[in-house]
N, C-alpha and C positions, 0 to 999 in steps of 0.2 A: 504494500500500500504506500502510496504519497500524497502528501499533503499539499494543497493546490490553496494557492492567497493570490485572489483578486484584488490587486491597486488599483485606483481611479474612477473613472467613468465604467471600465466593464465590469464593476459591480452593478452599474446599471441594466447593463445587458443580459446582468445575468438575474435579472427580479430581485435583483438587491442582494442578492447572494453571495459571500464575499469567501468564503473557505469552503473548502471540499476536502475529503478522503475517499479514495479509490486505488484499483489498480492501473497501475504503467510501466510500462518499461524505458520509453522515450517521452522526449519532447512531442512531437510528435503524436501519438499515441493520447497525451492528454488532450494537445487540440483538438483531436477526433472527439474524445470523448464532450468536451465543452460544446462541441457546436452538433452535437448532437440531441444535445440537452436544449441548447440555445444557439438555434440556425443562427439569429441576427447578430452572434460573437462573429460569426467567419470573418469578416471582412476583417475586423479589428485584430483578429490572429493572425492573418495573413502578414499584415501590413504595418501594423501600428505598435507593434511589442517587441520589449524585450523581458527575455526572462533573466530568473536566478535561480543556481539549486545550488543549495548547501553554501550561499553564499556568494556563490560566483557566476558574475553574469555573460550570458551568450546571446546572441544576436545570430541568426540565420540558422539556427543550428540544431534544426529539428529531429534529427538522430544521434542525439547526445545521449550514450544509456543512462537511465536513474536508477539509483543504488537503492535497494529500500531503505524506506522510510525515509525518502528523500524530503524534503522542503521544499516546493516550488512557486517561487512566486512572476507573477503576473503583472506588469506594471507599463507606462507609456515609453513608447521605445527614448532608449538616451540618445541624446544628438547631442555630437561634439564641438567644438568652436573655438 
């Protein structure tokens, strides 16, 4: 199981719903599962995220394995400058 934290606005998306537990094995794999849940995430998954597991963040990197009991957070993608 991993632990899935909604940042931002796709707690909106998600009916307000900001933490989840499930199984995954990828990045990847969780998105499937969110926009299953909640078609109107896709877009925001696709495009607008970056994540974090166990503290470190990835950007494009949707076949990252997660380790159980991973920590996964969800948050607006970082832009650098």
């Amino acid at each position: 199981m991993v632990r899935v934290i909604l940042w931002g606005g796709l707690r909106d998306l998600a009916d307000g719903n900001s933490e989840f537990e499930f199984a995954a094995t990828t990045i990847h794999k969780v998105f499937l599962r969110l926009i299953a849940e909640y078609p109107g995430m896709e877009s925001e998954l696709d495009h607008n995220v970056s994540v974090a597991v166990d503290g470190q963040i990835y950007r494009d990197s949707l076949f990252v394995s997660l380790p159980e009991n991973a920590e996964v957070f969800i948050l607006p993608k970082l832009q650098g400058g």
